[in-house]
C-alpha positions in Angstrom: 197.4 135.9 149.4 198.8 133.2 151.1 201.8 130.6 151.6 202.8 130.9 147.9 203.1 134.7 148.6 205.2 134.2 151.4 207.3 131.5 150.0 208.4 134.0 147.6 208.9 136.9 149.7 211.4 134.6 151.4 213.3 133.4 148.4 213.8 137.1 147.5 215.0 137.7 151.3 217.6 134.9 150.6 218.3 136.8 147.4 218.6 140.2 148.8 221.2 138.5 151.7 223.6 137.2 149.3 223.6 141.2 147.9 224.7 142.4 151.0 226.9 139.9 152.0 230.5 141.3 150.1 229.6 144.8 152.1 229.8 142.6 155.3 233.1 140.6 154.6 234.8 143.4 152.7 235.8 147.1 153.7 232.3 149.2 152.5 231.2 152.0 154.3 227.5 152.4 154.6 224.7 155.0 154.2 221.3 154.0 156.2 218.1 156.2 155.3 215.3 155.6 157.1 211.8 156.7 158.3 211.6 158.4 161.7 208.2 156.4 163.2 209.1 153.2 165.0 208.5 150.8 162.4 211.7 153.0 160.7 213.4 153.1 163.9 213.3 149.5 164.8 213.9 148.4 161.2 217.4 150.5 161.1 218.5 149.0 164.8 218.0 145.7 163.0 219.9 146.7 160.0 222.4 148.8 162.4 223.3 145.8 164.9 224.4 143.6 161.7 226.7 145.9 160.5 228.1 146.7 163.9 228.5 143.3 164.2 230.5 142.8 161.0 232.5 146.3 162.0 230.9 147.9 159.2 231.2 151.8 159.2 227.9 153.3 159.0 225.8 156.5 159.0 221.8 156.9 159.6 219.9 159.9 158.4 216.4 160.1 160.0 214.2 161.5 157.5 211.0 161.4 155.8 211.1 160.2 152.1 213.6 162.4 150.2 212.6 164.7 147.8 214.6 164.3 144.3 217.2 166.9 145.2 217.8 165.8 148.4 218.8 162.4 146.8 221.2 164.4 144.2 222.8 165.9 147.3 223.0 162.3 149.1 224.2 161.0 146.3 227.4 163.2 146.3 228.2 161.8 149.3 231.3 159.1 149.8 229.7 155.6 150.4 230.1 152.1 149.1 226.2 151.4 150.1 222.7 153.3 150.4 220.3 151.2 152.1 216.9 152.6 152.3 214.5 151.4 154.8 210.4 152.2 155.3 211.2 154.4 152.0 213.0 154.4 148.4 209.5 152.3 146.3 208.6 156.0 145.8 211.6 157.8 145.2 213.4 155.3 142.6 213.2 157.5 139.6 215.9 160.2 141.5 217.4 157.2 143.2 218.2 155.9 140.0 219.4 159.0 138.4 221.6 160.0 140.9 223.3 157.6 142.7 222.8 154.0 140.6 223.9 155.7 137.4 227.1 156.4 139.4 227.4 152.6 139.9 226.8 152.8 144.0 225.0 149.7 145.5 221.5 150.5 146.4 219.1 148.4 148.8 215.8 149.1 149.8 214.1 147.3 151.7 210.8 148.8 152.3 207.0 147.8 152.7 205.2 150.9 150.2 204.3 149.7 146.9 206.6 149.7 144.2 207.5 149.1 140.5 211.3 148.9 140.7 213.7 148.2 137.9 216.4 145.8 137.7 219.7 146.7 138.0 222.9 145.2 138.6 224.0 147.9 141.3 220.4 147.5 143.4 218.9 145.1 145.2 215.2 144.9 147.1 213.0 143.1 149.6 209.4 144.8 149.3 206.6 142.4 150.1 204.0 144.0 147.2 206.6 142.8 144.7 205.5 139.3 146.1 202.1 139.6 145.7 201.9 140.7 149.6 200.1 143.8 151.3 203.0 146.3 152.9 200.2 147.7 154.6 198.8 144.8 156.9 201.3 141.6 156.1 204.7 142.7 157.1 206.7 146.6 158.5 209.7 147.8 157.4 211.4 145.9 160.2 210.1 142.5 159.2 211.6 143.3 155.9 215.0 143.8 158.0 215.3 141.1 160.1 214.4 138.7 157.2 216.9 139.7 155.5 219.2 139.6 158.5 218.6 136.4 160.1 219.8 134.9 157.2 223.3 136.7 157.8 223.9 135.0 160.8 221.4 133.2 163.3 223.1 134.8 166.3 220.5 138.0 165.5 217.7 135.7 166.0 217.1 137.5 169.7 216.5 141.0 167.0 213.3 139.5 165.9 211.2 141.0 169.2 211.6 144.3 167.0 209.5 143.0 163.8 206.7 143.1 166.7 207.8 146.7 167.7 207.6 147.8 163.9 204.3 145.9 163.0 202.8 147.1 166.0 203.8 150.4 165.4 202.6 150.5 162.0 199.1 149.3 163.2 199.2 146.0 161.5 197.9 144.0 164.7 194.2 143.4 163.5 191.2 141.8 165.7 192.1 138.5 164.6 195.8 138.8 165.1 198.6 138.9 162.8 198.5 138.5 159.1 201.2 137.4 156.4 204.8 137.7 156.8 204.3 139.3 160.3 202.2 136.4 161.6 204.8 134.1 161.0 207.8 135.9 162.4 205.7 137.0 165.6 205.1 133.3 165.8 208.2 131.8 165.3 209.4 134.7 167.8 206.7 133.3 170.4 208.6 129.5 169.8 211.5 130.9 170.1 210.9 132.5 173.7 212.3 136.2 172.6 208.3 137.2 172.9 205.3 136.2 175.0 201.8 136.6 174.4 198.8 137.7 176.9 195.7 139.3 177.6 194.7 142.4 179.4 194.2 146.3 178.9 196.2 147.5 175.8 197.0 150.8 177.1 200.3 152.5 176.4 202.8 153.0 179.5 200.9 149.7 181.5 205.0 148.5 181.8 206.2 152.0 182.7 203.9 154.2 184.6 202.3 153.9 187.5 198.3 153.3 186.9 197.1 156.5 187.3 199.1 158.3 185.2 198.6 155.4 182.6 194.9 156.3 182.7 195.7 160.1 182.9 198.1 160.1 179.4 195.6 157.2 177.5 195.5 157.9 174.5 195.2 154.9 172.9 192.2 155.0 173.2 191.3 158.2 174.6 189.0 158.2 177.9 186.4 160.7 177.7 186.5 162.1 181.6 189.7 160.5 182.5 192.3 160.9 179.9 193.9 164.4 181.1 192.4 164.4 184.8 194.6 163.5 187.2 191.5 163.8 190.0 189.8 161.7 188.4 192.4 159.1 187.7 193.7 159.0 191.2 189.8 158.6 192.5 189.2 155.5 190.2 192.5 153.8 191.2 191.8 154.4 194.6 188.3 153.4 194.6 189.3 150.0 194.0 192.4 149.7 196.6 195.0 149.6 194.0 198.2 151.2 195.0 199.3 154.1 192.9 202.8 153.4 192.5 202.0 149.7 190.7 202.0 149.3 186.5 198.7 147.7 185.1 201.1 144.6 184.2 201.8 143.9 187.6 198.6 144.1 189.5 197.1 140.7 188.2 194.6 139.5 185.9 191.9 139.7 188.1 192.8 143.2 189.0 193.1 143.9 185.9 189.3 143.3 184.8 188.0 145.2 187.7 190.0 148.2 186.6 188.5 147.4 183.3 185.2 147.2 184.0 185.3 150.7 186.4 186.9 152.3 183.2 184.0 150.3 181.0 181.5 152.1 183.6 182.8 156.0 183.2 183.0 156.2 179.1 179.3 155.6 178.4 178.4 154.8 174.9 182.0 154.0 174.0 181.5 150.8 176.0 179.2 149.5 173.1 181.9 150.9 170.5 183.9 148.0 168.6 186.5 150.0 168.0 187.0 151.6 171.1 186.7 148.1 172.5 189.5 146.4 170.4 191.9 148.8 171.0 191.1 149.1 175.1 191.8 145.3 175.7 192.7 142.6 173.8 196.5 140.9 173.1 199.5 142.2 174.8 202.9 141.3 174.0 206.3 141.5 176.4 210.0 141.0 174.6 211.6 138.0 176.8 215.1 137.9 175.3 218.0 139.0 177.2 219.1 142.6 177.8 216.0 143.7 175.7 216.9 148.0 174.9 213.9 149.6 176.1 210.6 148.9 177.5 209.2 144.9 177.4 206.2 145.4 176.6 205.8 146.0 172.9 203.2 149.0 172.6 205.4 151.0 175.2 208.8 150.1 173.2 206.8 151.0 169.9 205.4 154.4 171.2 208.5 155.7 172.8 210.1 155.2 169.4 207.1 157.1 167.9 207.7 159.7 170.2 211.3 160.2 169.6 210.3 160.4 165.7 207.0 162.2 166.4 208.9 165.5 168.8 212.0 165.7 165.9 214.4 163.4 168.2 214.3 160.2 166.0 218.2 159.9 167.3 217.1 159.6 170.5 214.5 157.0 169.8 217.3 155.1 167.3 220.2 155.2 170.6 217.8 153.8 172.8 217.3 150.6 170.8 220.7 150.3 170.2 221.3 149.8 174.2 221.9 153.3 175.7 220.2 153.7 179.2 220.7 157.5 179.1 218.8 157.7 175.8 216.2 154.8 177.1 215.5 157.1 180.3 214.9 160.4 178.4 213.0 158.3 175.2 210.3 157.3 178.2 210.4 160.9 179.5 209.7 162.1 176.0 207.1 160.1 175.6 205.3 161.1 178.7 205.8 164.7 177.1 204.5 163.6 173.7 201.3 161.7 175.0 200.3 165.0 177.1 200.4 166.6 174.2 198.3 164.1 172.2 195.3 164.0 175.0 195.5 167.9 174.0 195.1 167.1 170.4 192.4 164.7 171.3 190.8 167.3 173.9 190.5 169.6 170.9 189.4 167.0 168.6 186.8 166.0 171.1 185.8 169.9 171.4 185.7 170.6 167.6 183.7 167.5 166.4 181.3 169.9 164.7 184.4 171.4 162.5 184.7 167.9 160.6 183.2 168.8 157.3 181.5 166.0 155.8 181.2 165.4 152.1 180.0 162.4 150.3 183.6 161.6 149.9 185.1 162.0 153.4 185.2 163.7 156.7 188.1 166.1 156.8 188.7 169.3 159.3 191.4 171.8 159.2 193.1 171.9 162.2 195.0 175.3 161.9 198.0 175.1 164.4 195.9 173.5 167.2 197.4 170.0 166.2 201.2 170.3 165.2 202.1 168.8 161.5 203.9 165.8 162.8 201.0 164.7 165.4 197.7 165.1 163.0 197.8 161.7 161.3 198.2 160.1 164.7 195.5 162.3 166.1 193.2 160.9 163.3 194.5 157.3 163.8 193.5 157.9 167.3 190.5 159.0 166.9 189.0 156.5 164.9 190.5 153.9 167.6 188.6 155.7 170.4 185.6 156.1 168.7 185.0 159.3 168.4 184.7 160.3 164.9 183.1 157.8 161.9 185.2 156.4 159.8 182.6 155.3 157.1 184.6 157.4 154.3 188.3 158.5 154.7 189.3 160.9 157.2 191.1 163.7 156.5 193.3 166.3 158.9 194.8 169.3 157.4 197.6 171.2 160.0 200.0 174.4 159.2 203.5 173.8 158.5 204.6 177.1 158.1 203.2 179.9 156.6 203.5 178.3 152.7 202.9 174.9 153.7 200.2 172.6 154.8 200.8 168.5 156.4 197.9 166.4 155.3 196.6 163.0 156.9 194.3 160.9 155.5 193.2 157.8 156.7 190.5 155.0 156.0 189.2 151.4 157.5 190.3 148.0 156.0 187.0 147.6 155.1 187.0 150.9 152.7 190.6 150.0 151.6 188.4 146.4 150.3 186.0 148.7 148.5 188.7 150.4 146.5 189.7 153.2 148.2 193.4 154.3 148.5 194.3 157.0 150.4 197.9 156.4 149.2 197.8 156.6 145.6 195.3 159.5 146.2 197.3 162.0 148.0 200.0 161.1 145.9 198.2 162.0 142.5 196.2 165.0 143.8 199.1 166.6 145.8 201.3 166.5 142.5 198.4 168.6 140.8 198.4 171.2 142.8 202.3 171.3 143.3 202.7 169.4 146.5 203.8 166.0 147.3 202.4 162.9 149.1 202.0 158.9 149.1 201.3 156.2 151.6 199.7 153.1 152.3 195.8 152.3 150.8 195.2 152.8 154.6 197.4 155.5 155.6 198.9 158.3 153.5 200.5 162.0 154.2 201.1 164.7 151.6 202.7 168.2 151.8 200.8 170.9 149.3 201.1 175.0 149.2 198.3 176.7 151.7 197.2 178.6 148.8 196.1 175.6 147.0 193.8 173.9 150.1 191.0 174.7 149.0 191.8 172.9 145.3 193.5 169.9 146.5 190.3 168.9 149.0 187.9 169.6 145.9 190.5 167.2 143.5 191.0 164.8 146.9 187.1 164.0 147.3 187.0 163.5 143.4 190.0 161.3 143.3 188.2 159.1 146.7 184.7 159.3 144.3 186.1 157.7 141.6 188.0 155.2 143.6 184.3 154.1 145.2 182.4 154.0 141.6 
């Protein structure tokens, strides 16, 4: 993959532009479904402040992919435009059926793989379609703003949020950026809407004061200090630092003393490489002008994932959008949220010994300990703070309700080069067994009946098997 790759991708952006053009200048009324994490969020504020530019009426549902009927029943619905965003690769076959057979325009602009038709009613930007990886060289909302900066330059100041949606999608690797996403963040850097640095990559070092940062870490999680608000309030003032500053205003050098007290108290973590990645390394601030939320990137991307994570994706979407009511209560409910996950963590930490291990995987059933919408990021977190293995694909199982079951699953980069797909996994083995699922070779979710757990994790580690033969 390379420059070819992305010389494409951007010929089909120019492409996808001149589609949506005639719904700008004309009188079309618009239907935006998207994803409710923050790459979603992000990618429909992009899409949203273009057509509020143009005066173009719009709606947003905040959902996770449809199901087939659910597209029936959106397709009834009275709009000159369905634009799909972090979603629709998967869901083309009902999309098709139900609302381009009725001759509605239909965009997607998404980052999952895809096989999609042509059609004179739809149009798409999807960067596997370009020989590209969705999962590591560009989010939903670099697929947005590519599309939108060729509508009019005056959005250029937008492109801050490609950082909030790659960033959010965990496509920041050790060496940097990669693909489409590498070149936006960079020509967002020249630009001066973002500016790069150093220091601890904790979330809330923009918003909270230092202990509390330390006390809601979660990424990573800080064996001994995550959760203890002694403890954090003894470190911080063990080295003279005043309570009420933010980790981005006490200094550089400041900054690596507090890193090397919090170094000291984790132990063997110190030595992890993941751990270490994800505790310090890049940090990125949004310069523009009357920026919608927090500056610095991580804190703007979790708030959003809080919003979508706690069932108040609205929330998360209004914020962006420039509402300081909805900004105020986004950080509140994020402060909420990451209590929650060091609770998750805690009982991650505590339950190590329920990970069963097969040669396959490393999966655990969390029961209701870990809520539906939190276990993937529990895992995700997890592997970043070093405290499970992630030699083979993890797997988290949590209730829904008392029918249904939320699956995570997720695996390295490195496995991913090996073969492995958690993505296309889930998605084959949950349709067995009468569920449904589908992700990212890296990242994947399904929904199957509780009665059929014990059948989908037998069929799951066979499906990972013959991925690694």
């Amino acid at each position: 993959m390379g420059r070819a790759e992305i010389r494409r991708f951007q010929r089909d952006a120019n492409e996808t532009a001149a589609f949506l053009k005639p719904h700008l200048a004309g009188e079309s009324r618009a239907k935006i479904i998207t994803h409710t994490d923050a790459d979603g969020l992000a990618a429909a504020t992009i899409f949203a402040r273009c057509l509020y530019a143009y005066n173009v009426p719009f709606h947003v549902k905040f959902t996770r992919p449809l199901e087939p009927e659910e597209i029936m029943e959106l397709g009834k619905e009275d709009y000159d435009l369905f634009v799909f965003m972090d979603q629709g690769s998967g869901q083309i076959s009902a999309i098709q059926k139900f609302i381009l057979e009725k001759e509605r325009d239909v965009l997607i602009l998404d980052h999952h793989p895809a096989e999609l038709p042509k059609h004179p009613n739809l149009a798409y930007l999807n960067p596997h379609v370009c020989g590209l990886n969705g999962a590591k060289d560009v989010s939903a909302a670099g697929v947005v703003y590519s599309i939108v900066e060729r509508i009019d330059e005056s959005f250029r100041p937008l492109i801050g949020l490609v950082a909030v949606g790659a960033i959010g999608d965990r496509q920041e690797f050790f060496s940097g950026f990669t693909g489409v996403n590498e070149t936006l963040i960079k020509r967002a850097t020249d630009l001066g809407f973002l500016s790069c640095g150093e220091g601890l990559k904790l979330i809330g070092r923009g918003i909270y004061p230092i202990a509390e940062c330390l006390k809601l870490s979660v990424r990573p999680y800080l064996p001994g200090i995550s959760g203890d608000t002694v403890a954090c309030r003894a470190l911080v003032d063990g080295l003279g630092i005043k309570r009420e500053n933010t980790i981005d205003k006490i200094g550089q050098e400041v900054e690596e003393k507090l890193r090397g007290a919090l170094l000291a108290r984790v132990g063997s973590l110190a030595e992890n490489e993941e751990f270490c990645r994800t505790f310090w390394g890049a940090t990125y601030t949004l310069t523009a002008k009357g920026v919608a939320g927090p500056r610095d990137v991580r804190d703007y991307a979790a708030a959003l994932d809080a919003c979508g994570n706690l069932r108040r994706p609205e929330l998360g979407f209004a914020a962006a959008m420039g509402d300081q009511a909805s900004q105020t209560e986004a950080v509140a409910l994020l402060s909420n949220y990451q209590g929650q996950m060091v609770e998750a963590l805690s009982w991650l930490t505590g339950h190590a010994d329920a990970f069963k291990v097969t040669p396959q995987m490393r999966y655990i059933y969390a029961g209701d300990a870990i809520g539906p919408t939190m276990v993937g990021e529990a895992l995700s977190l997890s592997i970043e703070s070093g405290m499970v293995v992630a030699d083979r694909p993890i797997v988290g199982i949590a209730d829904i309700n008392a029918n249904r079951l939320k699956v995570s699953a997720r695996a390295t980069p490195s496995l991913a080069i090996r073969g492995v797909n958690v993505g296309r996994a889930l998605a084959r083995v949950a349709e067995t067994v009468g569920g449904s699922g589908g992700g990212h070779d890296v990242s994947a979710a399904a929904r199957v009946p509780r009665e059929r757990m014990d059948e989908f994790v037998v069929k799951l580690g066979q499906a990972f098997a013959e991925a690694d033969a």
